[in-house]
C-alpha positions as CSV (number, residue, x, y, z in Angstrom):
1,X,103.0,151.3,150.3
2,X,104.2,150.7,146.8
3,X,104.4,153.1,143.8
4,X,101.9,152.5,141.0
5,X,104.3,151.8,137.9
6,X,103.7,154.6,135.4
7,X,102.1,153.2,132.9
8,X,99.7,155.8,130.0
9,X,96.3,155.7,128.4
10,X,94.9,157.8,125.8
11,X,91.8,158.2,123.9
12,X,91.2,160.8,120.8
13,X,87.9,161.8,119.7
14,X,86.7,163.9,116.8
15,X,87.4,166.5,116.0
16,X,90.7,165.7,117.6
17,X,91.1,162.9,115.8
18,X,91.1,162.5,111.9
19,X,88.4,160.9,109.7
20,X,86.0,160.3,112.0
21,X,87.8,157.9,114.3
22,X,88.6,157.2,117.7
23,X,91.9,156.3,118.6
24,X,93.0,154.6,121.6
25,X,96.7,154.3,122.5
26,X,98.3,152.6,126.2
27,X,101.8,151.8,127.2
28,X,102.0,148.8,129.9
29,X,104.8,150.0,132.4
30,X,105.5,146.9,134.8
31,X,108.0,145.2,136.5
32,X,111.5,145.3,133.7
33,X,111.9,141.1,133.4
34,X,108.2,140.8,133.2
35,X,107.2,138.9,129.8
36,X,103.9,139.7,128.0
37,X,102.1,137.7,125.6
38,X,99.7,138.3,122.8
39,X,96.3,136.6,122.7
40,X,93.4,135.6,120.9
41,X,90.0,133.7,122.6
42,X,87.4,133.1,120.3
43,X,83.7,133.8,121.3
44,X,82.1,131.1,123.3
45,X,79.1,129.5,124.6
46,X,78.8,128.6,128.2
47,X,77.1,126.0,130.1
48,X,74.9,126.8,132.7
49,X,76.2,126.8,136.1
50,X,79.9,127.1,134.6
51,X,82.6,128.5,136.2
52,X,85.7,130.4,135.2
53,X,88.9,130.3,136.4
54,X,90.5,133.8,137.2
55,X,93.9,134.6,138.1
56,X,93.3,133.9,141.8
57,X,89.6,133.1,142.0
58,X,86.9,130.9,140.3
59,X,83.7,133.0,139.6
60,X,80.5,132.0,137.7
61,X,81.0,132.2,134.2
62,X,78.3,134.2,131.4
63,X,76.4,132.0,129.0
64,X,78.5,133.6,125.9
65,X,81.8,135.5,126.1
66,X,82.7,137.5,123.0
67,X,85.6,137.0,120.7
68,X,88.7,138.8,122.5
69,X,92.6,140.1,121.6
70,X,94.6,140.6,124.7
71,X,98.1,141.9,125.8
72,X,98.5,140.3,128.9
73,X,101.4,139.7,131.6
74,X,102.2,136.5,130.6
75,X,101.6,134.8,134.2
76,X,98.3,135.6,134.7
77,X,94.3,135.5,133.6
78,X,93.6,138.5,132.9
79,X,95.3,141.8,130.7
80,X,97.1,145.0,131.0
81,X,95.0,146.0,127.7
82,X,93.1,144.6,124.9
83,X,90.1,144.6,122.6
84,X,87.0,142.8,122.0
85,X,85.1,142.1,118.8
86,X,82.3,144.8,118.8
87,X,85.1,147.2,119.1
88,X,85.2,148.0,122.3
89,X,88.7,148.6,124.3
90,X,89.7,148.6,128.0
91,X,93.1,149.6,130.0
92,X,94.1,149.1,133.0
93,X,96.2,151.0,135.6
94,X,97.2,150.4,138.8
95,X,96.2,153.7,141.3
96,X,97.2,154.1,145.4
97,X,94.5,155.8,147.1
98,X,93.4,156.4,150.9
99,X,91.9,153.2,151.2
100,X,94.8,150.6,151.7
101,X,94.1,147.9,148.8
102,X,93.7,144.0,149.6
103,X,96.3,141.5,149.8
104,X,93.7,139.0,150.0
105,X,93.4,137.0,146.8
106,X,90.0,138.1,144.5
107,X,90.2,140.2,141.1
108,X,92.6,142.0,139.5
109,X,92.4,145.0,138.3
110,X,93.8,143.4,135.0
111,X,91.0,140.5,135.6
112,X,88.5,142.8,135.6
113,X,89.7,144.2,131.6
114,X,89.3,141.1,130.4
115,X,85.8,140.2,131.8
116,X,84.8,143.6,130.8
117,X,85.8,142.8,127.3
118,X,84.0,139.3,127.1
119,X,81.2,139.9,128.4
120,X,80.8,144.2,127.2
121,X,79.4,144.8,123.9
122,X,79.4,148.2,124.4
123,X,81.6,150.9,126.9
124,X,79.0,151.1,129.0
125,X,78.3,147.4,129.0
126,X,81.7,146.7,130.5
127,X,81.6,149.3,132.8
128,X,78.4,147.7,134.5
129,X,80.2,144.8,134.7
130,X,83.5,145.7,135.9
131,X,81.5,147.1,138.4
132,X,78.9,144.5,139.4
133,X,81.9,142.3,139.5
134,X,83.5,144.3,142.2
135,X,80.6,144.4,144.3
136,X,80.0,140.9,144.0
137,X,83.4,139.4,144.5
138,X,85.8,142.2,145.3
139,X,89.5,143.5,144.2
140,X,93.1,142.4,145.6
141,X,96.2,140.2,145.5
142,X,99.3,140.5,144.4
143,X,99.7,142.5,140.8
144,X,103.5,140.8,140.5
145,X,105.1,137.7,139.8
146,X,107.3,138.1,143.2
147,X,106.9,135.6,146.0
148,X,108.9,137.4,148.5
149,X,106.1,140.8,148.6
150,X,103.0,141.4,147.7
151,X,102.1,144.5,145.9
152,X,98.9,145.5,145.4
153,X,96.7,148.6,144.1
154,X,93.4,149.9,143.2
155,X,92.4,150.0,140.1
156,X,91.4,152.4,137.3
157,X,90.4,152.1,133.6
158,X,89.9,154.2,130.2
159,X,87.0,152.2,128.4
160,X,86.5,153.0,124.8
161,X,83.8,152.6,121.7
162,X,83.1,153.9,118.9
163,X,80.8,156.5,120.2
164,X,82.4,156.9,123.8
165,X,84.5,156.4,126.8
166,X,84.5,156.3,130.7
167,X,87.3,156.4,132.9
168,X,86.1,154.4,135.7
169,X,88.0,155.0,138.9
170,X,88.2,152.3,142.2
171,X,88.5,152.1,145.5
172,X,88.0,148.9,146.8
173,X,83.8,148.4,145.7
174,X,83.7,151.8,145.6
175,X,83.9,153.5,142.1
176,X,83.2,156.5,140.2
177,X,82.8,157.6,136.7
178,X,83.6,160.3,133.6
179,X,82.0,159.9,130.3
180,X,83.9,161.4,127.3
181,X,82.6,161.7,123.5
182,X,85.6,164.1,122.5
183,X,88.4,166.0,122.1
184,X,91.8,164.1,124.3
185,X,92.0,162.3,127.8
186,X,94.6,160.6,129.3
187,X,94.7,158.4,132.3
188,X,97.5,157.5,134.3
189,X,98.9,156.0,137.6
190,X,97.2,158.8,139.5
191,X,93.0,159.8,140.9
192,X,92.4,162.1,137.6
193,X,88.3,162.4,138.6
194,X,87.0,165.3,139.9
195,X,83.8,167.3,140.3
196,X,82.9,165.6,136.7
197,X,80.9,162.5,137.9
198,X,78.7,160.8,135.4
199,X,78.0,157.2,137.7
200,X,79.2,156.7,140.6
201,X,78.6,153.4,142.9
202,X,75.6,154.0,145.1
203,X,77.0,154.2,148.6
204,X,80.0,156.3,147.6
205,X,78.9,159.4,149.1
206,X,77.6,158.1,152.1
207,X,80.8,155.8,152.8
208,X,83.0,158.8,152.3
209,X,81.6,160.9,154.4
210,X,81.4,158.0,157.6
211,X,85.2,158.0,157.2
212,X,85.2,161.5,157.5
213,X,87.0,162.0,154.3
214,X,83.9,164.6,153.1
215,X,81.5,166.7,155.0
216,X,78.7,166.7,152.9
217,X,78.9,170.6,152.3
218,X,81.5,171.0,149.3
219,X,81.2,169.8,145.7
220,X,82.4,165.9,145.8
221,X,85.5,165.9,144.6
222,X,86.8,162.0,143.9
223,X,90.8,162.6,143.9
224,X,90.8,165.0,146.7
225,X,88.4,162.4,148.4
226,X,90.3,159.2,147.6
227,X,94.1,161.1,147.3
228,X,96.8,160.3,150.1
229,X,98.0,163.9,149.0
230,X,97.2,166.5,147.1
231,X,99.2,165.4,144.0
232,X,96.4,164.5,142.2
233,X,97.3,167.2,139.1
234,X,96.8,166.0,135.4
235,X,99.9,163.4,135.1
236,X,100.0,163.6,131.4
237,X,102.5,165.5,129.0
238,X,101.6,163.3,125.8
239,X,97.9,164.5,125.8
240,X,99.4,168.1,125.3
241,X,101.2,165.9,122.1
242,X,98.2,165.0,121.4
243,X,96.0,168.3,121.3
244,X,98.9,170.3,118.8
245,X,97.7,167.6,116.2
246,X,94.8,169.7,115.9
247,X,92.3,167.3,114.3
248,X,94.7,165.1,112.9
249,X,95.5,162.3,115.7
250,X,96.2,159.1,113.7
251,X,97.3,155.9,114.8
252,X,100.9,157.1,114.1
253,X,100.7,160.6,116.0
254,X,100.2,157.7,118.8
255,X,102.3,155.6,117.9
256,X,104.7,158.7,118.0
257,X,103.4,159.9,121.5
258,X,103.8,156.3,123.4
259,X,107.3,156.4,122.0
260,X,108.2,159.2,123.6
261,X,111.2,158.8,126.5
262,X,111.8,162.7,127.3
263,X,108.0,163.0,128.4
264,X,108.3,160.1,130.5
265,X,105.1,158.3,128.6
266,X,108.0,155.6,127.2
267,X,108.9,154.0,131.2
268,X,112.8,153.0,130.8
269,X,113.9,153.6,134.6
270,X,115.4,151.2,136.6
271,X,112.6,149.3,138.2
272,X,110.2,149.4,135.1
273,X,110.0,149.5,131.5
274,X,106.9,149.7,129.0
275,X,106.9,145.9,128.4
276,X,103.9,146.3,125.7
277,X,102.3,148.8,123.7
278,X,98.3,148.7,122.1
279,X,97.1,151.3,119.8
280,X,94.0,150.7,118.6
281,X,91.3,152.5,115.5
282,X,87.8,152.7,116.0
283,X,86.0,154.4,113.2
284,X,83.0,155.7,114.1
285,X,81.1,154.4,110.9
286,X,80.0,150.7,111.9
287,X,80.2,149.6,108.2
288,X,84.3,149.6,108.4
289,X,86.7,147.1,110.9
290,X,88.4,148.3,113.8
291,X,91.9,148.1,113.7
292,X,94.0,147.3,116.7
293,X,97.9,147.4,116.9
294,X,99.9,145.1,119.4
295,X,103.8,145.3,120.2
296,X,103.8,142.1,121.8
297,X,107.6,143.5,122.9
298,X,109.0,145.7,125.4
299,X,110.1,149.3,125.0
300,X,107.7,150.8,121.8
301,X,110.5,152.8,120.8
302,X,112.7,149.2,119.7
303,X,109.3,147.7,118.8
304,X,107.0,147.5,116.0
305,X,103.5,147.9,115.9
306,X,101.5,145.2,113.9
307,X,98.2,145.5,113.1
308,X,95.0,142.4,114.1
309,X,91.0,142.8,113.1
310,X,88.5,140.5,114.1
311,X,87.0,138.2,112.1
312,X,85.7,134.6,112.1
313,X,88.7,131.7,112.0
314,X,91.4,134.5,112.5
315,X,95.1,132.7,112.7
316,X,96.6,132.1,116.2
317,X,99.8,133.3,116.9
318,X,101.8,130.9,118.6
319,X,105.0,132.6,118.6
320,X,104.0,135.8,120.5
321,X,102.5,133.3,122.8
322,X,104.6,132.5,126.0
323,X,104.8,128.4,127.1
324,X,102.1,127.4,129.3
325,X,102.9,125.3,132.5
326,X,99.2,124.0,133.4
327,X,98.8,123.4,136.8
328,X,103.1,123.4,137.9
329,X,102.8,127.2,137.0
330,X,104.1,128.6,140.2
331,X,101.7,131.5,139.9
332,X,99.0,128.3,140.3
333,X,100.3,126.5,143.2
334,X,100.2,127.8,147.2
335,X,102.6,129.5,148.2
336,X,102.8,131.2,145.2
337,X,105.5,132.3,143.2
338,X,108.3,130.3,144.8
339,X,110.3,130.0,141.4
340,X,109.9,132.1,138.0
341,X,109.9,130.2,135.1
342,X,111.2,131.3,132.1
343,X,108.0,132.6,130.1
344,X,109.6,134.5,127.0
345,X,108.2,133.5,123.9
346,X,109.7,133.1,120.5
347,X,109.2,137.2,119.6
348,X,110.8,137.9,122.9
349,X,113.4,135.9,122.8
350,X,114.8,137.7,119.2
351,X,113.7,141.6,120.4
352,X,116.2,140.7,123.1
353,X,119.2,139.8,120.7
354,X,117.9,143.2,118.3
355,X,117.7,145.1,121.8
356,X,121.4,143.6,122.0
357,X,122.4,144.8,118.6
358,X,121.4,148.0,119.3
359,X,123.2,148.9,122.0
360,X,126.2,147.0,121.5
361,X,126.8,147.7,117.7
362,X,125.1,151.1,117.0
363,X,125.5,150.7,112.9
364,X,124.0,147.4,112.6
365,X,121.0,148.2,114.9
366,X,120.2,151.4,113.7
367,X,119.9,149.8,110.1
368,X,117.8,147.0,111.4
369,X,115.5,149.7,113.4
370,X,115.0,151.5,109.8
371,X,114.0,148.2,108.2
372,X,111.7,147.4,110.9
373,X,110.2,151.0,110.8
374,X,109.2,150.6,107.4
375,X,107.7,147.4,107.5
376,X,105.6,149.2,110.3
377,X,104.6,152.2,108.0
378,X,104.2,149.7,105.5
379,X,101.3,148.0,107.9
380,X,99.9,151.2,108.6
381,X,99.3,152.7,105.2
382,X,97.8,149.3,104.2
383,X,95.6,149.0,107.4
384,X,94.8,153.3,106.2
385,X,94.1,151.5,102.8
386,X,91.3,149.2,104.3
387,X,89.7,152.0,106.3
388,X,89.1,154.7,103.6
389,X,88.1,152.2,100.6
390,X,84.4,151.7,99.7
391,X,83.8,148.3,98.9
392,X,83.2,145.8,102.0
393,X,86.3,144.3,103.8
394,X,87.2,140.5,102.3
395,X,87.6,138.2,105.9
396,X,90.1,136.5,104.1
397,X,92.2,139.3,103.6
398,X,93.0,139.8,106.8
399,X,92.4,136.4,108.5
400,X,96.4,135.8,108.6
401,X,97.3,139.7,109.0
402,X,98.8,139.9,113.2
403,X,100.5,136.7,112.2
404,X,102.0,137.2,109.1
405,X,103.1,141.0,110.5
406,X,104.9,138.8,113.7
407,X,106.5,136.0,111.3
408,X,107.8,139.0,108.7
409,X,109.6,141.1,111.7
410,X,111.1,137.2,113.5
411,X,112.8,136.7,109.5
412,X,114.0,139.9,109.5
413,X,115.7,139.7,113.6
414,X,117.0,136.1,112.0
């Protein structure tokens, strides 16, 4: 059975957090040559009877999807992490439990973030239908681009608003449920649940204890339950990060904690690497904008962090956008995978040569890593600009803002 790539989510709540925001941060450990893109769909209306076309799977489609950002391994439907326009947030991570997951092709895990976020207005709106989605058509296939294995997982998910988050943890249909309104939480690669069950699928109890994985005596306990062993411990050093803010999480404190390679949050080993970052800031007053920050690039510690809000006719961003092969994509045609294609996209493509710079000419990189650090700070204290003024955000001040931020750092890499 594979290993779950390490990969990190976090959520801050007041009075952890400052100002009276939430702040959501997740780094996207997968396979090191994998490319991820950044993208925008705009809300949409449905025909009746439509159909969408998953990574693997066609399943009915909603009569409207909402307006959605996305950081997404570039080969498939779904997303690793992303945002929606009512400002809610889902992550994704990829868990091992008991129950051996399916190689047979239905949803992703990383499906299953971006439905949530189309068709959730709220948390708890995409909860129910991440869940009613894996009743109805199931979980499995292959989480890599790799034709010669197929890796798959179980799924779980830290699911954010304004007001709240779940972390939703899966086992095949079976799922189970924590609702958090403050202080820290982090999710990880591991079962984190545990006597702390605010919804839980129906038949869980009653499916657990037929496999004789529970007698029916002792509190329900879902990682001891669903754990192969009993190294279902808190997986997290960064929330401790996190915590010693004491009421001052920001979206740089973060921005600071995804960064960070000595606590093993920042994945550099040899078989994966953070290939994209998200941090996103949801104030809890309605009246101002969410603020969500992509990398688009791998490694957040080489990266910069540019800032996207939601609003109506927001500029696409083609060059954080990887080519698209229509229906010759490999990951399209049966057998899959048989070739890669090369997927990097224009932002890619020049982190490489800084990445280059950096290791191979330590004066010249470090001076470019200072310029690109400040253009980042300079983002963030005009984003912190936006969200303690009083007068109403202008749409058309920030209609061009991600791409703007991702044409600035590509002049400064030429």
């Amino acid at each position: 059975m594979a290993a779950a790539p390490p990969s990190y989510c976090f959520v801050a709540f007041p009075p952890c957090s400052k100002d009276g925001l939430v702040v959501f941060g997740k780094n996207s450990a997968r396979p090191r040559d994998e490319v991820q893109e950044v993208v925008y769909f705009a809300a949409a209306a449905h025909e009746p009877g439509s159909k969408v076309e998953c990574t693997y799977i066609e399943i009915e489609q909603v009569p409207k999807t909402h307006a959605v950002v996305l950081s997404r391994p570039s080969w498939l439907w779904g997303a690793e992490m992303g945002a929606n326009e009512h400002g809610v947030c889902v992550a994704n991570e990829a868990i091992v439990t008991r129950e051996p997951a399916s190689e047979s092709e239905a949803l992703l895990g990383m499906d299953l973030v971006r439905l949530g976020l189309e068709r959730g207005a709220t948390a708890k709106e995409a909860l129910d239908v991440i869940v009613a989605l894996l009743e109805e058509y199931g979980q499995g296939g292959n989480y890599y681009e790799d034709g010669s294995s197929c890796h798959t997982f179980q799924s779980a998910f830290l699911i954010v608003d304004r007001n709240e988050a779940w972390i939703l943890e899966t086992s095949g249909k079976y799922w189970a449920a924590e609702k958090i309104t403050e202080g820290v939480k982090c999710i990880c690669n591991q079962l984190s649940l545990t006597t702390k069950i605010d919804a839980e699928h129906p038949e869980l109890r009653n499916y657990v204890r037929s496999q004789g994985w529970w007698n029916g005596d002792s509190d329900f306990n879902f990682s001891e339950v669903f754990s192969l062993s009993d190294d279902h411990l808190a997986c997290c050093s960064g929330r401790e990060s996190l915590e010693k803010q004491g009421g001052h999480v920001s979206a740089q404190a973060m921005i600071d904690v995804l960064r960070d390679k000595d606590s093993g949050v920042c994945v550099d080993s040899e078989s994966f690497l953070t290939t994209a970052s998200i941090v996103s800031v949801l104030p809890q007053d309605p009246s101002f904008p969410c603020v969500h920050y992509f990398t688009g690039t791998p490694d957040p510690s080489r990266s910069v962090f540019k800032p996207f809000i939601f609003v109506d006719d927001v500029k696409l961003v083609p060059k954080v956008q990887s080519p698209s092969f229509g229906n010759d994509d490999p990951a399209k045609k049966i057998p899959r995978f048989q070739e890669k294609p090369d997927r990097r996209h224009e932002l890619y493509k020049a982190h490489e040569w800084a990445r280059s710079l950096l290791e191979n000419d330590q004066d010249k990189g470090q001076k470019l890593m200072r310029i690109m650090l400040d253009l980042e700070k300079q983002g963030l204290e005009a984003m912190e600009d936006i969200l303690t003024r009083t007068e109403v955000l202008d749409p058309a001040e920030v209609v061009d803002l991600f791409y703007d931020c991702v044409d600035t750092e590509l002049k400064f890499f030429k």
